[in-house]
C-alpha atoms as one frame of an Amber mdcrd trajectory, in Angstrom:
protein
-104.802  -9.497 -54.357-103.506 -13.049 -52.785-100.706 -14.393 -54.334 -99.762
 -18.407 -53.940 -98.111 -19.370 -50.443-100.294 -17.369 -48.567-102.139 -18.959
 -46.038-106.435 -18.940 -47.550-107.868 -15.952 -45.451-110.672 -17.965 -42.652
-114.285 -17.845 -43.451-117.173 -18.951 -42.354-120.375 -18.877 -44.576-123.603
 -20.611 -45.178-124.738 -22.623 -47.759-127.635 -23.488 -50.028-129.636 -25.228
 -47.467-128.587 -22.427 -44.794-125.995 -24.955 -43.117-122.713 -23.223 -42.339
-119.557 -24.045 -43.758-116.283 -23.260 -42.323-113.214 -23.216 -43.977-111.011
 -24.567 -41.188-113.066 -27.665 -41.474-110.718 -29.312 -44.715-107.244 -28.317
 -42.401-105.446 -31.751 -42.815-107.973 -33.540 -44.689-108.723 -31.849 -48.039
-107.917 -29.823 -50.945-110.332 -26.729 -51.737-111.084 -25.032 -55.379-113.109
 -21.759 -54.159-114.218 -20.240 -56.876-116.025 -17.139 -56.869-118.334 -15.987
 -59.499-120.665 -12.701 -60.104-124.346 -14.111 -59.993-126.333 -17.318 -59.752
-128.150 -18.417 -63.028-126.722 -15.910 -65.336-124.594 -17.903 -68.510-121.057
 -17.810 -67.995-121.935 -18.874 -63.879-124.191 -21.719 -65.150-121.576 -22.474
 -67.814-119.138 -22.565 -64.474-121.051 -24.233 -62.143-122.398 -27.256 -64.139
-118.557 -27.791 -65.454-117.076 -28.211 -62.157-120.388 -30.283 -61.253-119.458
 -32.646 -64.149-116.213 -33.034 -63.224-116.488 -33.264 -59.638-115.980 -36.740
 -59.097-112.196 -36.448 -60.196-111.864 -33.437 -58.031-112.548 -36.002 -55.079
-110.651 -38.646 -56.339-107.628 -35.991 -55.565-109.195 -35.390 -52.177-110.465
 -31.980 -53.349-113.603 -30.292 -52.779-114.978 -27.794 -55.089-116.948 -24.611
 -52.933-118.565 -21.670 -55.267-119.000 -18.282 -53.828-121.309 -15.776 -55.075
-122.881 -12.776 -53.204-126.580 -14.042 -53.695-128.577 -15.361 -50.775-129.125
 -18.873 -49.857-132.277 -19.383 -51.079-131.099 -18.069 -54.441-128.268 -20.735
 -54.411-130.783 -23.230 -53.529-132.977 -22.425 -56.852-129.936 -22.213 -58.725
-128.220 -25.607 -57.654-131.914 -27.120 -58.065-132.848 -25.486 -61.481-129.380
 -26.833 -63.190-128.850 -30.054 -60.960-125.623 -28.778 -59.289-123.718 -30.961
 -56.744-121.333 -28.290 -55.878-121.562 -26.492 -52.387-122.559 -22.752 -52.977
-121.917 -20.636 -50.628-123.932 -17.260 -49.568-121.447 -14.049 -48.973-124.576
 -11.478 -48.950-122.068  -8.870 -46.989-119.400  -9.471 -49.597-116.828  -9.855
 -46.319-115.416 -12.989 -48.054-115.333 -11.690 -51.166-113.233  -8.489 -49.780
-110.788 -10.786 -48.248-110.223 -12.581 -51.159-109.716  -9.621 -53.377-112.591
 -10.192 -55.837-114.779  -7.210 -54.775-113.412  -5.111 -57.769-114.808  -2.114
 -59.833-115.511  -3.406 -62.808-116.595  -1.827 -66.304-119.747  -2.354 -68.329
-121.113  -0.485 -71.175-118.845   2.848 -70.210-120.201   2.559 -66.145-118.024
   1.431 -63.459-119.815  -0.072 -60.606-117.439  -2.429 -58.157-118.612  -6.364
 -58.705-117.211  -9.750 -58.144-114.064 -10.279 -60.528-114.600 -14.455 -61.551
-111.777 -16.290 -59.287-110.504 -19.362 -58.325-108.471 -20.111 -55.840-106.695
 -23.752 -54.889-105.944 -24.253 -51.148-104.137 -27.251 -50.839-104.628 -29.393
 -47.220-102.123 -27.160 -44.952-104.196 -24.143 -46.312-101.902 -22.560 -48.166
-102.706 -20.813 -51.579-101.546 -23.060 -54.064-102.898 -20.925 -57.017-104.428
 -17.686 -57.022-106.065 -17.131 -60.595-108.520 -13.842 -61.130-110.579 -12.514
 -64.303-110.968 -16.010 -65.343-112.969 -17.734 -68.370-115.886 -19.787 -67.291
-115.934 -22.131 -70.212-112.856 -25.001 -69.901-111.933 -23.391 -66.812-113.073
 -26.392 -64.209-110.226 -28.574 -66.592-107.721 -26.049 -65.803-108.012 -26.352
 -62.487-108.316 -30.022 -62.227-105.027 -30.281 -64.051-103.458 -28.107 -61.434
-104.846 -29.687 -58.621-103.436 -33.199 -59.753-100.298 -31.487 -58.878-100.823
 -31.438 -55.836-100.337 -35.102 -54.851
């Protein structure tokens, strides 16, 4: 697992509309909250995604930019964002590389069976790159406040 002061592990990975998105691209100009999450449209990732959609306009007024991560495709994303109205960037790890690197790709429990899955995590990266908070197994519901009250540390 990544702990804070770490530099964010480099990715590269498309998004809903099958534009790619590299992380390298915010060095020296913004904030990041990637958060990843098990599967598009289920509750607690709706729940997730539309919180940090409503509050995304004070993540920018911090000079942050909010990125979700899931393992579905892009066209998936794409319904999902649409369906709900999200104006977050999703992101498409199909290989679950990113999600590896990141230490998300967990085995996880359910009903007695353990399978491995994506663990929900969030992870601040401040402008220099650097993990700034490294927060795993986390709630989806008041969780986008949590974070925005860390990352308005940051200034």
């Amino acid at each position: 697992m990544l702990q804070a002061g770490q530099l964010a592990p480099a990715f590269a990975l498309p998004d809903a509309d099958m534009e790619s998105f590299d992380l390298s691209e915010l060095r020296g100009k913004n904030h990041a909250v990637l958060y990843f999450y098990p599967k598009d449209d289920t509750p607690g990732c709706t729940i997730e995604a539309i919180d940090f959609t409503d509050h995304e306009d004070e993540f920018a007024r911090h000079g942050c930019v909010i990125l979700g991560v899931s393992r579905d495709d892009c066209l998936s994303h794409a319904e999902f964002r649409d369906k709900h109205g999200l104006s977050v960037r999703l992101l498409a790890d199909t290989e679950g590389e990113v999600c590896k690197r990141y230490g998300v790709w967990q085995m996880k429990e359910k009903d007695g069976v353990k399978k491995p899955g994506v663990v929900r995590s969030t992870f601040i990266i401040d402008k220099a790159g650097v993990l700034r908070h490294a927060l795993y197994g986390v709630t989806p519901k008041g969780h986008a406040l949590e974070v925005l009250a860390l990352v308005k540390k940051l200034d």
